[in-house]
Every structure is written in C-alpha cells, then in structure tokens.
C-alpha positions as CSV (number, residue, x, y, z in Angstrom):
1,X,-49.7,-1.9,-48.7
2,X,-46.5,-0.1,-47.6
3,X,-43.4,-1.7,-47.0
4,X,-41.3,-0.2,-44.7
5,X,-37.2,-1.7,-44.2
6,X,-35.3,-0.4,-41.1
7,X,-31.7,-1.5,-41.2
8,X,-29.6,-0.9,-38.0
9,X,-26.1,-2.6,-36.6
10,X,-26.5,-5.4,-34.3
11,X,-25.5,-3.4,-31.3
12,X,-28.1,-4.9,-28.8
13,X,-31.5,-2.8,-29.5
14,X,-34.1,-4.2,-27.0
15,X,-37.7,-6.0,-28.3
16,X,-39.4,-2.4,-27.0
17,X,-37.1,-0.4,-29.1
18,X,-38.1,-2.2,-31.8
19,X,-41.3,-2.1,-31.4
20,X,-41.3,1.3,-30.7
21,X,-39.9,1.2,-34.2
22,X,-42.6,-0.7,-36.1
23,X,-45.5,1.6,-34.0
24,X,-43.7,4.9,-34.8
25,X,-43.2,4.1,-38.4
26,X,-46.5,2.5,-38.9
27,X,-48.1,5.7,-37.2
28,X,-45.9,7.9,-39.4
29,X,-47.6,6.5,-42.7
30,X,-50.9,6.9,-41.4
31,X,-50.2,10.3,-40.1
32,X,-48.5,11.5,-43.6
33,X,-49.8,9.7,-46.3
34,X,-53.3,8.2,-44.4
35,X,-52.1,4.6,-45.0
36,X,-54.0,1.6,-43.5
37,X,-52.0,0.6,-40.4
38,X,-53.5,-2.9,-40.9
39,X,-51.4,-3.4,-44.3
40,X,-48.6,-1.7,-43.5
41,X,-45.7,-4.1,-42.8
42,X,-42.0,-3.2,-41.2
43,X,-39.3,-5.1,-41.1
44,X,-36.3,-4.5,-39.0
45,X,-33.1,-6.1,-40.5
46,X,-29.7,-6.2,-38.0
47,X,-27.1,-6.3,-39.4
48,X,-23.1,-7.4,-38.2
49,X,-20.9,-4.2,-37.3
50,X,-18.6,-6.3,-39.5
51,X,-20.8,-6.2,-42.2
52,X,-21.6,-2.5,-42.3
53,X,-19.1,-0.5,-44.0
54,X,-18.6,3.3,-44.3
55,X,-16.2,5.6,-46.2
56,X,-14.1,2.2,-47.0
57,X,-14.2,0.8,-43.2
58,X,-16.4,-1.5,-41.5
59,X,-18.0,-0.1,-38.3
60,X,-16.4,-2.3,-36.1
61,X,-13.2,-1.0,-37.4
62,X,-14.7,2.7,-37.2
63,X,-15.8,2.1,-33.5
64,X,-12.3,0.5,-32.1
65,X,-11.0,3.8,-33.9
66,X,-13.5,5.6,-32.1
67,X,-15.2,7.5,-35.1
C-alpha cells in the first residue's frame, strides 16, 4: 500500500488542484511501479507560510522580500 505525502504552503490551492494532485500521483505509481490505485493513499498537508522556513527565513519573510 503506498503512502504518498505532498506538502505545499497554504497559499490558496483550489479542491481541483488538489485533486488533480492525488489522481496524478496515484496514476504515477501505477504507471511506474504498477501499484494498485485502490490502496494507494495521498495525503496533502498545507502548511503556514510562517511555518515554512528556507535558508534560515520563513517564506512569508522570503515572499515580502520578494525571493
């Protein structure tokens, strides 16, 4: 059973995005490794600019930046 975990910022991604990102990764496994699409399970975790850091700054702080 594959166990897919997509993390993006909380930056307002639509319901079809993300379900356009559960079908394509789904597909993806079946397409590469031949995986059951019926026990393959993907999660989609949003999380706070604020809470995102990169090279010591949070994204928020990158974004206002603009970087």
């Amino acid at each position: 059973m594959p166990y897919v975990n997509i993390k993006i910022t909380r930056e307002g991604a639509t319901a079809e995005q993300k379900a356009a990102l559960i079908r394509g990764a789904t597909q993806l496994l079946v397409d590469v490794l031949g995986k059951n699409p019926a026990t393959t399970v993907v999660v989609i975790d949003e999380v706070d600019t604020d809470n995102w850091g990169i090279g010591g700054e949070s994204v928020t702080v990158r974004r206002r930046a603009g970087r």
